[in-house]
C-alpha positions in Angstrom: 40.8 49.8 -31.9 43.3 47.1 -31.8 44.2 45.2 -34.8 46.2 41.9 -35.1 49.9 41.4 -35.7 50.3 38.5 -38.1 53.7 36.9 -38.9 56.0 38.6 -42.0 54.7 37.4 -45.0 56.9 34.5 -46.7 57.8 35.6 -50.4 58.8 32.8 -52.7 60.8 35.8 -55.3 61.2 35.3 -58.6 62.2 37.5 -61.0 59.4 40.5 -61.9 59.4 44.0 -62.7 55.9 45.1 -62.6 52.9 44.3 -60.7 49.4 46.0 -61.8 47.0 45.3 -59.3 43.3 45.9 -59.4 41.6 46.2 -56.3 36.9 46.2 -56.2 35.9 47.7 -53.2 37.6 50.6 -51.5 36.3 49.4 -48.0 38.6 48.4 -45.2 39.5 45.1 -46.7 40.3 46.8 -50.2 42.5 49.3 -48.6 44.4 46.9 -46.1 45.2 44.8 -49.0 46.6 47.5 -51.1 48.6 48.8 -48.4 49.8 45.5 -46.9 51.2 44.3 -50.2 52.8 47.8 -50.8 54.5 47.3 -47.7 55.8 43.5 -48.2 56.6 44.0 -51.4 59.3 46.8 -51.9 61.5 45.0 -54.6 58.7 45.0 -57.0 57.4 48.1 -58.9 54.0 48.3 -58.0 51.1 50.1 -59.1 47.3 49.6 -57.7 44.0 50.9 -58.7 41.4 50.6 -56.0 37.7 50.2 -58.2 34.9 51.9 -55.6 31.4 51.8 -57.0 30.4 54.3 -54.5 31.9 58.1 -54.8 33.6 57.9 -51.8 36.2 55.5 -50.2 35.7 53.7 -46.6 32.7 51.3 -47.3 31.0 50.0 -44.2 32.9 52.4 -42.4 30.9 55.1 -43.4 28.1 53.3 -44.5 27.4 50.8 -42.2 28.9 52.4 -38.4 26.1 53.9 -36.7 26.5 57.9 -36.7 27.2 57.8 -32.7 29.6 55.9 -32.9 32.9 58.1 -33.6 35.4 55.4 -31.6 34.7 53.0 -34.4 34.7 55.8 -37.3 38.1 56.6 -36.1 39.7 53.5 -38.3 39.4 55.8 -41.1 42.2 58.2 -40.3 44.4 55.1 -40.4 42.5 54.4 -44.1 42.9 57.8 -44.7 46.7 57.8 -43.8 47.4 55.0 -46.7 45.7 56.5 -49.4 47.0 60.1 -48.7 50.2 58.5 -49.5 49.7 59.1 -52.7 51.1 55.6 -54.0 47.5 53.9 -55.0 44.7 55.6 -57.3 41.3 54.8 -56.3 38.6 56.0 -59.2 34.9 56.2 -57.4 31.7 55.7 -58.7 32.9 53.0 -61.2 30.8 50.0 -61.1 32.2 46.5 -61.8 30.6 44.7 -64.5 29.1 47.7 -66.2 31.3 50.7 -66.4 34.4 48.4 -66.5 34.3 44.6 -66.7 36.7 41.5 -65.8 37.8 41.1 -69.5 39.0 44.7 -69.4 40.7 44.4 -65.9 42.8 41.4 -68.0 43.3 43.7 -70.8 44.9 46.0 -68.3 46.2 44.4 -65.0 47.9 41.6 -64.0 45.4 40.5 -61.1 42.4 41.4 -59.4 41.7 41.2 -55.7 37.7 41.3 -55.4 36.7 43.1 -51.6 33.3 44.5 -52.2 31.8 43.2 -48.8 28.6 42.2 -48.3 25.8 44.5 -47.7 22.4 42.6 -48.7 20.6 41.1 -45.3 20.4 37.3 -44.6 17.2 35.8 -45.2 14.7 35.0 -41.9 12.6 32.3 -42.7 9.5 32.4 -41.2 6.1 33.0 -42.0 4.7 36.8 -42.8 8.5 38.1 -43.4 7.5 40.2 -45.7 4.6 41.7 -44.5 4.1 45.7 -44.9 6.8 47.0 -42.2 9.3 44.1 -42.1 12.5 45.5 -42.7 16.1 44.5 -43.2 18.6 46.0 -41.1 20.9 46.5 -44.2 18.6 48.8 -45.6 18.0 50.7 -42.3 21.4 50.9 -41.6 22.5 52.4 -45.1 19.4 54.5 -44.5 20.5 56.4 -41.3 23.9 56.6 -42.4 23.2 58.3 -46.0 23.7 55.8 -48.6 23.4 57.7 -52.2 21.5 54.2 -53.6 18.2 54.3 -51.1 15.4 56.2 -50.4 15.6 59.4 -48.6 12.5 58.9 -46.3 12.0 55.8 -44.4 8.6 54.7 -42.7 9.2 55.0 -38.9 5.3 55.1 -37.7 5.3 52.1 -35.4 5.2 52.7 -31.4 6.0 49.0 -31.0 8.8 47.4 -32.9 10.5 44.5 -33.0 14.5 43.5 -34.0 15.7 39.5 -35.1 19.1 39.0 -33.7 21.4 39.2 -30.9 24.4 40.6 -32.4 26.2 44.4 -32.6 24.0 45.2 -36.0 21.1 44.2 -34.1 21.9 46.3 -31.1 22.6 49.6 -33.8 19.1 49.4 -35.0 17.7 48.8 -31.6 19.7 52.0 -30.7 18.7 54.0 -33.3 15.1 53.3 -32.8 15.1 53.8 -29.4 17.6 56.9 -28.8 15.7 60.6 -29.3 17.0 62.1 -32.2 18.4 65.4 -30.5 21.0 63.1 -29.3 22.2 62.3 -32.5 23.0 66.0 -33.2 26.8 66.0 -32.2 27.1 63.3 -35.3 27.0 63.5 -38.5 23.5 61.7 -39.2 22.2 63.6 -41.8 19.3 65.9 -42.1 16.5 64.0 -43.7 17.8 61.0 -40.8 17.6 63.6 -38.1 14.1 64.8 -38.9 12.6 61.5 -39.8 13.9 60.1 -36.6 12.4 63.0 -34.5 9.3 62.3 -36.1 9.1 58.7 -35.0 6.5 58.1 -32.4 8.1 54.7 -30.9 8.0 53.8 -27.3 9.0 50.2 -27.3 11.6 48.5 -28.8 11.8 44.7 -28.4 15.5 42.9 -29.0 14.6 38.6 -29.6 17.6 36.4 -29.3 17.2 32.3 -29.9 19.8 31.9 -27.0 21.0 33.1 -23.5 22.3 36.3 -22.0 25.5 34.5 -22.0 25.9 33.0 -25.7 25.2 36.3 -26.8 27.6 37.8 -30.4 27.4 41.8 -29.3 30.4 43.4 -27.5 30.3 44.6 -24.1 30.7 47.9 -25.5 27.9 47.9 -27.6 25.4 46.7 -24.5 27.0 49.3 -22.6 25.9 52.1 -24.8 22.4 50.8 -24.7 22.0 51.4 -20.6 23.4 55.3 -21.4 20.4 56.2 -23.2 18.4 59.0 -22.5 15.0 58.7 -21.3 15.4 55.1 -21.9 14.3 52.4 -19.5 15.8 48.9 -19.6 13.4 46.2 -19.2 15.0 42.6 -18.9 13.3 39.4 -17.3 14.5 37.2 -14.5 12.9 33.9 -16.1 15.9 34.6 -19.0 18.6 34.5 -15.9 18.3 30.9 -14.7 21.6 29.8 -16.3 22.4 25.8 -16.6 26.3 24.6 -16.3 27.2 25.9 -19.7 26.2 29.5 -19.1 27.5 29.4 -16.0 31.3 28.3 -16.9 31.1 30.8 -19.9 30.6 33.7 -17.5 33.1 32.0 -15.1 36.0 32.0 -18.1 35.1 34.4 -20.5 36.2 38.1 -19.8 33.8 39.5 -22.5 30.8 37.3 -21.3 31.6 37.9 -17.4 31.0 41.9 -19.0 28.0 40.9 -20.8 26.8 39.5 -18.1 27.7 42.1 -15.4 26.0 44.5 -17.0 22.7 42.5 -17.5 22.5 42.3 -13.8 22.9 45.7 -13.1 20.3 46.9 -15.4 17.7 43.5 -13.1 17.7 46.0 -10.3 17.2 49.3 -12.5 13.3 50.1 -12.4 11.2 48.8 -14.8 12.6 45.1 -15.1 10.2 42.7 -15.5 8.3 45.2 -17.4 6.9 46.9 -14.2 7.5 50.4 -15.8 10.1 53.1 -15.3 9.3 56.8 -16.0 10.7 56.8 -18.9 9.3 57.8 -22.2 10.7 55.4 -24.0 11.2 51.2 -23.2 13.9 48.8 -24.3 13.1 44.9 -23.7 15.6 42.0 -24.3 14.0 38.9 -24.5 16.3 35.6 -24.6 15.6 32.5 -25.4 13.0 33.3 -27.9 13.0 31.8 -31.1 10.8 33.7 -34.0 7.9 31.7 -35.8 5.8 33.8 -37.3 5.2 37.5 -38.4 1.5 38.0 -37.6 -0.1 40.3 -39.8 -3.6 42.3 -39.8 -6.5 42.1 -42.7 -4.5 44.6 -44.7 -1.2 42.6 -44.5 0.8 44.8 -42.0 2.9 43.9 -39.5 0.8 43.1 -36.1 2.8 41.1 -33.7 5.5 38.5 -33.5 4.5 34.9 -32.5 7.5 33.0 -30.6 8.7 29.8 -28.9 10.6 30.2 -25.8 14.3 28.0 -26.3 16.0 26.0 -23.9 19.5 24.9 -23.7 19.9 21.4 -25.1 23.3 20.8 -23.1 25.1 20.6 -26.6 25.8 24.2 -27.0 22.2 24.7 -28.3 18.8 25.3 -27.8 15.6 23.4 -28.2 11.9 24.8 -28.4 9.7 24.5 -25.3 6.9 24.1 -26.7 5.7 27.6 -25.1 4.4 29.6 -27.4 4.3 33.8 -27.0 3.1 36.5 -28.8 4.3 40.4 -28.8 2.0 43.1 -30.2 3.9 45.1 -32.7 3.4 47.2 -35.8 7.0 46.9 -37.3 9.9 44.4 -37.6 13.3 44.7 -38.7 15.9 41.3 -39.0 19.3 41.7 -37.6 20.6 38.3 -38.6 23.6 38.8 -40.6 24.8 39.9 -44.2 25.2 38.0 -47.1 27.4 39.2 -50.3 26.5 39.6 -53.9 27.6 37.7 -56.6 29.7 40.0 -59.4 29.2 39.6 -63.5 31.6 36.8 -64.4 33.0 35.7 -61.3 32.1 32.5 -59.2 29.7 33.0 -56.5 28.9 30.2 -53.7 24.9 31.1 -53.3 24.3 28.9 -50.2 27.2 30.9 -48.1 27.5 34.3 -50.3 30.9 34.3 -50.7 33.3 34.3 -53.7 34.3 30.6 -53.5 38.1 30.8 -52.7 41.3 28.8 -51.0 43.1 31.5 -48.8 41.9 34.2 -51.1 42.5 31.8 -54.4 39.7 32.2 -56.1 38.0 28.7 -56.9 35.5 27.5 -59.8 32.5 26.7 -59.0 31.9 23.6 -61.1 35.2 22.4 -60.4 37.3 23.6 -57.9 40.1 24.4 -59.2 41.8 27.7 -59.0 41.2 30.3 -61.3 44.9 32.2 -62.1 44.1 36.0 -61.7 41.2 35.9 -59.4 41.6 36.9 -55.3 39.2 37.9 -52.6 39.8 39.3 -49.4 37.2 40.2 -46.3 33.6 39.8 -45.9 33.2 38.5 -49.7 36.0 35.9 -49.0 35.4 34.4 -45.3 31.5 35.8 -44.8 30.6 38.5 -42.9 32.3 37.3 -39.4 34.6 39.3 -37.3 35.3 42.3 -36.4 37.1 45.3 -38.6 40.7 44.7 -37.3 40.2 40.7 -38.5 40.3 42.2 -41.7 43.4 42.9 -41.9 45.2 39.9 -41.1 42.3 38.3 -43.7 44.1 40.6 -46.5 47.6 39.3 -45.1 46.8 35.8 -46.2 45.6 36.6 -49.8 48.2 38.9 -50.5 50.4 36.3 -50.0 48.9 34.1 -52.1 49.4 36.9 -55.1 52.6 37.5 -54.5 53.7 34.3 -55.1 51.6 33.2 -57.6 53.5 35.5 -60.0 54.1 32.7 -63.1 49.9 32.5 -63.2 49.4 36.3 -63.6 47.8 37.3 -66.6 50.1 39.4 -68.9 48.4 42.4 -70.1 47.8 43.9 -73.7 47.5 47.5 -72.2 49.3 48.0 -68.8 50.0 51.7 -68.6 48.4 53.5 -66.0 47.0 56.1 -68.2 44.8 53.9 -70.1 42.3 53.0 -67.5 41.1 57.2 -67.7 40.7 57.1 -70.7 38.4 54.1 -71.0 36.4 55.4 -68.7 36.3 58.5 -70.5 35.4 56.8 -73.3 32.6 55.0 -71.7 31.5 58.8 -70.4 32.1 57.7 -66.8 32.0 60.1 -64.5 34.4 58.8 -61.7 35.9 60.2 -58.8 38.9 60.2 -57.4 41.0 61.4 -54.2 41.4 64.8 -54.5 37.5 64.8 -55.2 37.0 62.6 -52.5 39.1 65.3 -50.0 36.7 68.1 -52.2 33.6 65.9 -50.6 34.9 65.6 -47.5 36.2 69.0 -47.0 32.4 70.3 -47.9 30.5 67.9 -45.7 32.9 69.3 -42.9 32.0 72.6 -43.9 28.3 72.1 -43.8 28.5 70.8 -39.9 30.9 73.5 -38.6 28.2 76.3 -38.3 26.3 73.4 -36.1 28.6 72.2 -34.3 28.8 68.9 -35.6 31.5 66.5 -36.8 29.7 66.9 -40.6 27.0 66.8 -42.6 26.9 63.6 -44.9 25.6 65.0 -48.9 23.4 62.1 -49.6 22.0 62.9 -53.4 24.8 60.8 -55.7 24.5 63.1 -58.4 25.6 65.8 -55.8 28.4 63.9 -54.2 29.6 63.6 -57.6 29.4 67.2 -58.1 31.0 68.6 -55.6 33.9 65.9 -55.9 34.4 66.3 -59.6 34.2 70.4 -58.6 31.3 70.8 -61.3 
């Protein structure tokens, strides 16, 4: 991974001794934004509390990366690297608005930087969305990766699904449903993913994108991984090639799109394209310029086949219907079309673009506008849930700034020693975690993989991840 190199933050000092910070979300962005103003900031005395409603650190990175995909994991050694400094506490399995609340964080700190992500799915509005076996990729995604907050056992019976979207979440799902589940071994999927997987009966996966091969939002990387599959044939279709001007001078002057599309015309002369069949087990078909309209469903509401309009480009940079209408037998759907946040007790929330309104990471209210002293955000729940991980750091460059020198309009806390927050948790009979329990977690889900050769083996059960860290 490469991450951006934004210019040195521009301080405007003035005189301070103490900074408490609070800090929601121990993802990426909470952790960036910790470390980057501990770094930019050494004249100050500072002290920061990372808040992680979860029992252990890393967010998306642990529960929303795919388990085959160790390149990306890799970002957290460099999150582990700044919390093992020692120099920020994080307290786990604290949630914000219950087990400790903004007025507190005032009675306490003087600011809060809000980076709890967002992990709910967009909505796909169309008819029969919600039949029996229309799924949201959020939910599938925190299901294969062993999030403590969903069920253990997820209903993969269909031989024939579908997946909404054209992006690198979409193409995750599509691999996950598609890959045999032996091959996930090496990872650390965990067990009850493994044997559900294995289980699955599937033999066609269908990818639908409203666009071209060439306005595609995956990586090349993530294509790439698709073609490697194991007893996996590629079906793709020539109609979907016949590229006007537009796609033609984005392949011509776009590295990452000239990839795309290299790639794509490999896999036209692999068998099977055009759907003629490869002696494969298992079938992968991309279908562009198809625009969902409908979830079809049988007499007992369950999913039976997605009804679509094939898209043309409008010479605009968009695409209009052709009035050609298609239908795809399938008995289960999942929606790849981005994640929306969640608003948090007491603090604005913009519901048309689920973000925490905000000017640079200032946060905004909502009635009127105007900034709200105290109040940051930084990643996915301040800019929407665009760009890739490195983005976020530069993200939690700009609202750092913003809270360093907006020192007059801190808030001036009643209680700022570090060892009250403890014991108001203690008080409350919160049963939080913290980094030496997180290493106690991490050390035993290491364990449990060693004798299997594999990287780990995730504890899903909350109650036992808080166990183990807490060493009850």
């Amino acid at each position: 991974l490469t991450f951006p190199h934004p210019p040195p933050i521009t301080i405007e000092r003035t005189p301070m001794t103490k900074l408490r910070l609070a800090i929601v979300g121990a993802g990426p962005a909470g952790i960036y934004a910790a470390d980057i103003l501990l770094k930019a900031e050494r004249e100050f005395d500072v002290s920061i509390d990372l808040f992680e409603q979860l029992p252990a650190p890393y967010g998306l990175v642990r529960y929303g990366v795919a388990p085959d995909h160790p390149r990306i994991k890799g970002v957290i050694t460099a999150l582990r690297e700044v919390l093992d400094r020692g120099d920020i506490r994080i307290f786990g399995n604290v949630n914000f608005g219950t087990d400790i609340t903004l007025d507190d964080l005032k009675q306490h700190y003087n600011a809060v930087i809000f980076a709890t992500g967002a992990i709910r799915d967009a909505d796909l509005d169309i008819p029969g969305i919600d039949a029996h076996g229309s799924y949201g990729a959020a939910d599938f995604v925190s299901w294969f990766d062993g999030h403590p907050d969903v069920p253990r056992e997820w209903p993969l019976e269909a031989e024939s699904v579908a997946v909404i979207g054209n992006g690198n979440v979409a193409l995750d799902i599509t691999r996950m449903l598609a890959k045999h589940a032996d091959d996930l071994l090496p990872t650390e999927v965990p067990d009850n993913v493994y044997q559900g997987l294995k289980a699955s009966p599937v033999t066609d996966v269908h990818v639908f994108g409203r666009r071209g091969p060439a306005q595609v939002k995956f990586t090349p990387l993530e294509l790439r991984e698709l073609g490697e599959l194991r007893d996996v044939d590629m079906v793709v279709y020539d109609e979907d090639f016949d590229y006007d001007e537009a796609s033609r001078t984005a392949i011509e002057t776009n590295k990452q799109v000239k990839v795309i599309d290299r790639v794509l015309q490999q896999w036209r002369t692999r068998p099977g394209v055009n759907n003629a069949g490869g002696e494969a087990s298992r079938r992968l078909h991309l279908h562009f310029w198809a625009k969902p309209l409908e979830v079809v469903t049988d007499a007992d509401g369950r999913v039976a086949a997605l009804k679509y309009e094939r898209t043309k480009p409008d010479a605009e940079g968009g695409v209009v219907g052709t009035g050609e209408i298609r239908e795809v037998p399938i008995q289960a759907i999942y929606r790849a079309v981005g994640y929306f946040g969640s608003p948090l007790t007491d603090v604005p929330f913009d519901e048309r673009h689920g973000v925490i309104p905000n000017h640079e990471g200032q946060v905004l209210a909502s009635d009127s506008n105007e900034r709200i002293p105290g109040l940051y955000a930084t990643g996915w729940i301040k800019r929407g849930p665009v760009g890739l991980i490195g983005h976020t750091k530069s993200d939690a460059m700009e609202t750092v700034r913003h809270v360093i020198n907006d020192q007059a309009e801190w808030w001036r806390p009643a209680h700022p020693e570090e060892e009250a927050i403890p014991a108001l948790l203690e008080e409350r009979g919160v049963r939080w975690t913290d980094l030496d329990g997180w290493h106690r977690l991490d050390e035993h889900e290491i364990a449990l993989g060693a004798p299997h050769e594999r990287a780990r083996i995730k504890v899903v059960p909350r109650d036992e991840m808080i166990a183990i860290s807490r060493g009850e």
